[in-house]
C-alpha positions as CSV (number, residue, x, y, z in Angstrom):
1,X,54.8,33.8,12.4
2,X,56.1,37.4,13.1
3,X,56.0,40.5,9.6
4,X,59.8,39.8,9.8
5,X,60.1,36.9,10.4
6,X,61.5,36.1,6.6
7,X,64.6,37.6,8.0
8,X,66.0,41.0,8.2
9,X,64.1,43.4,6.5
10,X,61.8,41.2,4.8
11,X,58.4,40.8,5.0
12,X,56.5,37.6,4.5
13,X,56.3,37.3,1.2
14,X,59.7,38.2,1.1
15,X,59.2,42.3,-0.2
16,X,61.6,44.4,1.2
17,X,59.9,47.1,3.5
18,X,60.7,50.6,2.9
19,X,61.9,53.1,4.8
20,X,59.3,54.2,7.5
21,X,57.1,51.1,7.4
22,X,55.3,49.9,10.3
23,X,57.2,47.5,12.6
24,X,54.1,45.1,14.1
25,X,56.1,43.0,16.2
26,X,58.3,45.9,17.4
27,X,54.9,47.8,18.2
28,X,53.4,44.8,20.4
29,X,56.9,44.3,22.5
30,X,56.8,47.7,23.4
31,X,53.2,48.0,24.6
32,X,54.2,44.5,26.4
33,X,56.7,46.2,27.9
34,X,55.1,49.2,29.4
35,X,51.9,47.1,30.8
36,X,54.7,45.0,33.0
37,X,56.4,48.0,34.1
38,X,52.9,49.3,35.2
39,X,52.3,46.2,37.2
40,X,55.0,47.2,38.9
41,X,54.0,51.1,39.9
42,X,51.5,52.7,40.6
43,X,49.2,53.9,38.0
44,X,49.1,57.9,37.5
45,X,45.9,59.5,39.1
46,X,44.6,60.5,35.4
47,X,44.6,56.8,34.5
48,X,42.3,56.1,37.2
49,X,40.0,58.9,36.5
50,X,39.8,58.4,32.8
51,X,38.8,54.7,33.3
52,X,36.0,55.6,36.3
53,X,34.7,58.4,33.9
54,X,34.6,56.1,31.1
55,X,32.8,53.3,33.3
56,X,30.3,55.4,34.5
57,X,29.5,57.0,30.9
58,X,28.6,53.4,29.4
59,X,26.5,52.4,32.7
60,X,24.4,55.8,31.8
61,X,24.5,55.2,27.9
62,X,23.0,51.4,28.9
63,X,19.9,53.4,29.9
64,X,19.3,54.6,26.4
65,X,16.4,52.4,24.6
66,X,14.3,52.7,21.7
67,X,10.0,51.7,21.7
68,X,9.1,50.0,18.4
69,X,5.9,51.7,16.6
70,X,2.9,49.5,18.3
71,X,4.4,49.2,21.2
72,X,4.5,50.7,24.8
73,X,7.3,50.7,27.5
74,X,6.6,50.7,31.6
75,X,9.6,52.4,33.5
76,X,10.4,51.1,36.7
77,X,12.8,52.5,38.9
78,X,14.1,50.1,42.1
79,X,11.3,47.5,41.1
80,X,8.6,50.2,41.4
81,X,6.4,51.4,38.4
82,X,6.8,55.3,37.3
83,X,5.3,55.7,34.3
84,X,4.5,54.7,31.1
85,X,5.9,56.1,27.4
86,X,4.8,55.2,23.7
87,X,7.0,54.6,20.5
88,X,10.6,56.4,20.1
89,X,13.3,56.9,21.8
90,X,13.5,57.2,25.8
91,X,16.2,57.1,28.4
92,X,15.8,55.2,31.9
93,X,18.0,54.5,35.3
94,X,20.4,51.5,34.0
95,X,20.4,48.6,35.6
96,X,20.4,47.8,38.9
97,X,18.9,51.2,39.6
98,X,15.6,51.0,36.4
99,X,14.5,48.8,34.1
100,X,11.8,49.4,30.9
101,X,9.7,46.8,30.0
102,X,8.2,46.9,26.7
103,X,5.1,45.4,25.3
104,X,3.6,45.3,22.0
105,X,-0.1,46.6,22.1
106,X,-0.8,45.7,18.3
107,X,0.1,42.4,18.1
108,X,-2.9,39.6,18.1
109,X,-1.6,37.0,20.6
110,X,-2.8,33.4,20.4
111,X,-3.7,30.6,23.1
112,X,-4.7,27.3,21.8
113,X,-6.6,25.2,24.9
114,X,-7.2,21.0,23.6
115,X,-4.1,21.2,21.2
116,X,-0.5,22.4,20.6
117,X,0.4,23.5,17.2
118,X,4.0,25.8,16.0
119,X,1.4,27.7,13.6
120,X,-1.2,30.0,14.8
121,X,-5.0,28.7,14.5
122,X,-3.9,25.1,13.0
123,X,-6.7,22.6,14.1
124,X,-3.9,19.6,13.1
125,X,-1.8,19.7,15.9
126,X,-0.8,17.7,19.1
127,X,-4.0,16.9,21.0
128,X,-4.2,17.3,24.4
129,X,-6.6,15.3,25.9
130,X,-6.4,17.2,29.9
131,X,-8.1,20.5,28.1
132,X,-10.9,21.4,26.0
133,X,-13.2,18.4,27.5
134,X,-16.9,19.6,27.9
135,X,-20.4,18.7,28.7
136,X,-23.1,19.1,27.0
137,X,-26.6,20.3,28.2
138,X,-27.8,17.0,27.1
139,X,-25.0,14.6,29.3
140,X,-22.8,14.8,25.5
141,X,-19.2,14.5,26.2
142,X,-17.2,16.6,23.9
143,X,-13.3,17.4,23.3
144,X,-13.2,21.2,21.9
145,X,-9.8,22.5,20.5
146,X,-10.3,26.3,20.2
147,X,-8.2,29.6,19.8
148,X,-8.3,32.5,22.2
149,X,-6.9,35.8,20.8
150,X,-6.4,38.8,22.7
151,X,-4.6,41.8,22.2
152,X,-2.8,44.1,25.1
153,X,-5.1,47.2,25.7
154,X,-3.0,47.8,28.9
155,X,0.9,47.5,29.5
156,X,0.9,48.2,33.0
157,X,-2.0,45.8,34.3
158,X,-0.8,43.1,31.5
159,X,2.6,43.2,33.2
160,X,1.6,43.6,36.6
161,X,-2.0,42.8,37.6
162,X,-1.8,38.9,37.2
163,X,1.0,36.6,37.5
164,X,1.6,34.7,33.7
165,X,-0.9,36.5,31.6
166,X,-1.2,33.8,29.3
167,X,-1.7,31.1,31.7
168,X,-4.7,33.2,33.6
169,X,-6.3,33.7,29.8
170,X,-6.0,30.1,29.3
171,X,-7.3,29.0,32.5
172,X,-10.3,31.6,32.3
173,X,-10.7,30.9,28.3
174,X,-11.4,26.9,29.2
175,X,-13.8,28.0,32.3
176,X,-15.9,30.0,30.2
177,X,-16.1,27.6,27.3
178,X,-17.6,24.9,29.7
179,X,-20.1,27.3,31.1
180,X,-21.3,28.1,28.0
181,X,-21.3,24.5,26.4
182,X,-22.9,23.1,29.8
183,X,-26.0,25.6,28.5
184,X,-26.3,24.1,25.1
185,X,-27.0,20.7,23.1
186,X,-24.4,18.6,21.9
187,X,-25.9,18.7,18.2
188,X,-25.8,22.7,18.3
189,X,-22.4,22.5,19.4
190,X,-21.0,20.4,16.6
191,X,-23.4,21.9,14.1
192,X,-25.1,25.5,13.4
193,X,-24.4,26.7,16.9
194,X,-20.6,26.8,16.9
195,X,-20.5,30.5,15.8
196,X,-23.3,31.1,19.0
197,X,-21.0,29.8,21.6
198,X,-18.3,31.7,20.5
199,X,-19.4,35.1,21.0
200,X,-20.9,33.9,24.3
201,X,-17.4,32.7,25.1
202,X,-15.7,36.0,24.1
203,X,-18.2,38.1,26.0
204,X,-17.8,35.9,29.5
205,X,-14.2,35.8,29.0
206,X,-13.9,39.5,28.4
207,X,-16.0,40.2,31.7
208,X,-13.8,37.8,33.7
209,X,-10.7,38.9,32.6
210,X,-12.0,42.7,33.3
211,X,-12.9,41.8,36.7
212,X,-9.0,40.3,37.0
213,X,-7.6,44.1,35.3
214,X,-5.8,42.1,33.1
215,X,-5.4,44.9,30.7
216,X,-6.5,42.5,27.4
217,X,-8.9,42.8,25.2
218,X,-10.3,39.6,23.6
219,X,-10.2,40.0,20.1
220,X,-12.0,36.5,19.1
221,X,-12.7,33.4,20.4
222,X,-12.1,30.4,17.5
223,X,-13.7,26.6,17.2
224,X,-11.2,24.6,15.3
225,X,-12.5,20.7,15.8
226,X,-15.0,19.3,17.9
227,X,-15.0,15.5,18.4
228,X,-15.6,13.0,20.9
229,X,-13.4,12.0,23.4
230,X,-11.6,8.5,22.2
231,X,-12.5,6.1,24.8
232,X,-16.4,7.0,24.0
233,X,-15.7,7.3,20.0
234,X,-17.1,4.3,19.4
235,X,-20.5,5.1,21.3
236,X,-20.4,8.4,19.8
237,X,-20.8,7.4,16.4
238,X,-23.7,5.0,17.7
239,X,-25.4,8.4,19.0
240,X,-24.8,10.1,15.9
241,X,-26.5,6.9,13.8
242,X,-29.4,6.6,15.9
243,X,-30.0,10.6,15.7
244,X,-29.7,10.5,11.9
245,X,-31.9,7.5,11.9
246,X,-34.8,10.0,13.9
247,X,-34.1,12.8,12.0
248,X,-35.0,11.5,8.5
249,X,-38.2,9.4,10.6
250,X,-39.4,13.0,11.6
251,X,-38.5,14.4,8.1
252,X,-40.6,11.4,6.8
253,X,-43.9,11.7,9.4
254,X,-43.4,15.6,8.2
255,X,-43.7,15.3,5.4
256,X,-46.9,12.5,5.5
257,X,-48.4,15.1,7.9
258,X,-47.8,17.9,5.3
259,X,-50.0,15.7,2.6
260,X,-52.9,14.5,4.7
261,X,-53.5,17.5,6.4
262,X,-54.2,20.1,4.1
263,X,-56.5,17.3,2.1
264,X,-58.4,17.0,5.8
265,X,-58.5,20.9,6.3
266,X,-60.1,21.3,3.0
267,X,-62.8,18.4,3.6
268,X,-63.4,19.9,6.8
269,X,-64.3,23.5,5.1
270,X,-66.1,22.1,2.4
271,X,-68.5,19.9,5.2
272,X,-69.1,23.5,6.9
273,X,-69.8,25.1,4.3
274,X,-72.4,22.4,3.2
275,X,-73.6,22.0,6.7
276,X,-74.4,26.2,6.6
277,X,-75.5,26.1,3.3
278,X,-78.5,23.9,4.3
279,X,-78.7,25.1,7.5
280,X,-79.7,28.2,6.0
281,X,-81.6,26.6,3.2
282,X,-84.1,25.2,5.7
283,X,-84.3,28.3,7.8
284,X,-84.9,30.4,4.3
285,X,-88.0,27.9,3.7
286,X,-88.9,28.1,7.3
287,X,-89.3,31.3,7.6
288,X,-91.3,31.9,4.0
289,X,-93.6,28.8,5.4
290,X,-94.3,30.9,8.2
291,X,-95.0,34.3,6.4
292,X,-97.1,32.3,3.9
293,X,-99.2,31.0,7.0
294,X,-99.5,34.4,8.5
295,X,-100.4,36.1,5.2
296,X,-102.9,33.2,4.8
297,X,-104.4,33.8,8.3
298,X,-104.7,37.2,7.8
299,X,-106.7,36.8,4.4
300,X,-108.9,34.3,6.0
301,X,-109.5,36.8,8.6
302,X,-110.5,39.3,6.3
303,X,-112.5,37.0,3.7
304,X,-113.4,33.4,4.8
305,X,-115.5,32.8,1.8
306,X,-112.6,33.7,-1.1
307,X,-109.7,32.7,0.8
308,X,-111.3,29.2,1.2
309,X,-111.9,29.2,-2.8
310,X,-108.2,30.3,-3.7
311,X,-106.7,27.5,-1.5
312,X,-109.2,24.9,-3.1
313,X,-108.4,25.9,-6.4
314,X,-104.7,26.5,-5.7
315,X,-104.6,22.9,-4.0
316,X,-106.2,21.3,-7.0
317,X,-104.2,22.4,-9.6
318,X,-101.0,21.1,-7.7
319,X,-102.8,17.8,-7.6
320,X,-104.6,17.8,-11.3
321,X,-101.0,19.3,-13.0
322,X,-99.5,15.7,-12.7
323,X,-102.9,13.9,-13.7
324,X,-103.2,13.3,-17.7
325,X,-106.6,11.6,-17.2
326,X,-109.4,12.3,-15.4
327,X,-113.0,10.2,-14.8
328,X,-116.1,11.8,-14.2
329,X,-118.7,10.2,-12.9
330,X,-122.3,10.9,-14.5
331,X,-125.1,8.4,-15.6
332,X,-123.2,8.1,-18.7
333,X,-119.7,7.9,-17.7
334,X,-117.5,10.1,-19.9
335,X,-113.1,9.9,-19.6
336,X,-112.4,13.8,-20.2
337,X,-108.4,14.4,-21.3
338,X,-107.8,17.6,-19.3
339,X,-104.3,19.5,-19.8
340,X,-103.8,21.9,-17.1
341,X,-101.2,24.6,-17.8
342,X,-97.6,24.3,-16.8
343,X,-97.5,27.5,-14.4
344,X,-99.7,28.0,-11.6
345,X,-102.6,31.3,-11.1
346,X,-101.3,33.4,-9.1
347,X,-102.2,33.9,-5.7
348,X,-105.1,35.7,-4.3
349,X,-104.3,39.8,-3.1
350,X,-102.4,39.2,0.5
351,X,-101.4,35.7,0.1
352,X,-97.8,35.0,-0.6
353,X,-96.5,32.2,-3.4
354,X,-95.0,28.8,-1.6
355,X,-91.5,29.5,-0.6
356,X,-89.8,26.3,-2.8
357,X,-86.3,25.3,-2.1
């Protein structure tokens, strides 16, 4: 519906318009107007100008960009690289001629091998049985879903170097996981050892992907579920059974070693230590035996006569000091009580006492 189209010098809603007011319709029909008469002729030389100038000015305003803080931007001009420029504002060839490419190099980026998930290190999310499956050291058969995440230490080589940087960390992420779980036991890598394996991991993929100049640096390496593949679940769970079952059965003989063998070890000390304690018992008396004989000898050496005496006398008093009674025999027989002293004389001048035990 036209401004006037009320009729005559109406608007719309039927106001009146005032003197001077603009004429839409009228405005429209001219410009109509002119534009046909211009297909017609042809158009002055300043019109021509004006729109080339004005053509060129937006292809060079298109080269005008802007780097987000955290990020870097690689110039390339005709497909070639030319340099490279940090956060702010820059200006480039437009297109066809340049082209900037911009990369984040703060940004942790994440690859999930053995699952799929919209939300960055979820364990829950769509297996996928084709990666993550390992061996063991010991023939186990695992499925690992793990995290890989990097961040871009160079724009240029993470752009350039490698064709699909993520697909090339993937694929050498899942190489260096089975390397490393092919070294160790399936128990370590379900249990304790998990946190191992990963920094071995992170350290072989960082080396590879060095040797590849991908430009990344692998920030962690993260084990979200380890379980066994489902066509040997069943099996697995008969493994894990039977290694419980010899786990307590060692914890068990363990602990029956831990309570007999101390008890042994302490019988064993106390026989040796009864063994030398009468070993050296009998070499003590041995040895006073023998200086008593040689002390002897040497006194009967010097003085037959007295030494003979002492050892008679000496030898009956051992005898007599266990006798109450004793019976002398005369023509009249007479039963004399003799008491004989507790303690023995003492020995003659150069004869040692008896060595007792």
């Amino acid at each position: 519906m036209g401004w006037n189209d009320p009729g005559g010098d109406r608007d719309p809603w039927g106001r009146k318009a005032g003197p001077g007011a603009w004429d839409l319709d009228a405005y429209v029909r001219r410009l109509w107007r002119r534009v046909q008469r211009l297909g017609h002729a042809t158009p002055p030389p300043w019109m021509v100008g004006g729109v080339i100038l004005a053509a060129i000015g937006l292809w060079f305003a298109s080269g005008f960009y802007t780097v987000p803080e955290g990020s870097r931007a690689v110039l390339l001009t005709f497909g070639r690289e030319m340099r490279e420029v940090g956060p702010g504002g820059h200006w480039h060839w437009p297109r066809p001629l340049g082209n900037a490419r911009i990369v984040s190099v703060t940004r942790v980026h994440v690859v999930t091998i053995g699952y799929r998930s919209d939300q960055n290190l979820v364990s829950n999310g769509t297996a996928v049985p084709s990666e993550g499956t390992v061996l063991t050291a010991d023939q186990g058969l695992l499925h690992l879903q793990f995290a890989i995440q990097y961040r871009v230490r160079n724009a240029s080589e993470y752009l350039f170097a490698v064709d699909h940087p993520r697909q090339t960390i993937a694929e050498a992420g899942a190489a260096a996981m089975r390397e490393e779980v092919a070294r160790s036991e399936l128990n370590a890598v379900e249990t304790h050892g998990q946190r191992k394996v990963e920094q071995a991991v992170q350290g072989i993929l960082q080396r590879t992907l060095d040797l590849y100049h991908a430009g990344v640096q692998v920030v962690a390496i993260r084990i979200q579920k380890v379980a066994p593949p489902q066509v040997v679940e069943s099996a697995f769970g008969r493994v894990v059974k039977a290694r419980q079952d010899r786990n307590r059965l060692i914890s068990q003989a363990q602990a029956y070693a831990g309570g007999i063998l101390p008890k042994a070890q302490g019988e064993a000390i106390d026989e040796i230590d009864k063994a030398r304690g009468y070993a050296d018992n009998i070499i003590a008396r041995a040895r006073g035996r023998t200086q008593r004989f040689t002390a002897v000898a040497d006194a009967y050496a010097r003085a037959p006569l007295i030494t003979r005496q002492r050892l008679f006398i000496d030898g009956t008093g051992r005898v007599l000091r266990h006798v109450r009674k004793v019976l002398v025999t005369t023509k009249t027989p007479v039963i004399v009580h003799v008491r004989i002293a507790p303690h023995v004389a003492p020995p003659a001048p150069g004869i040692p006492a008896e060595v007792k035990p």
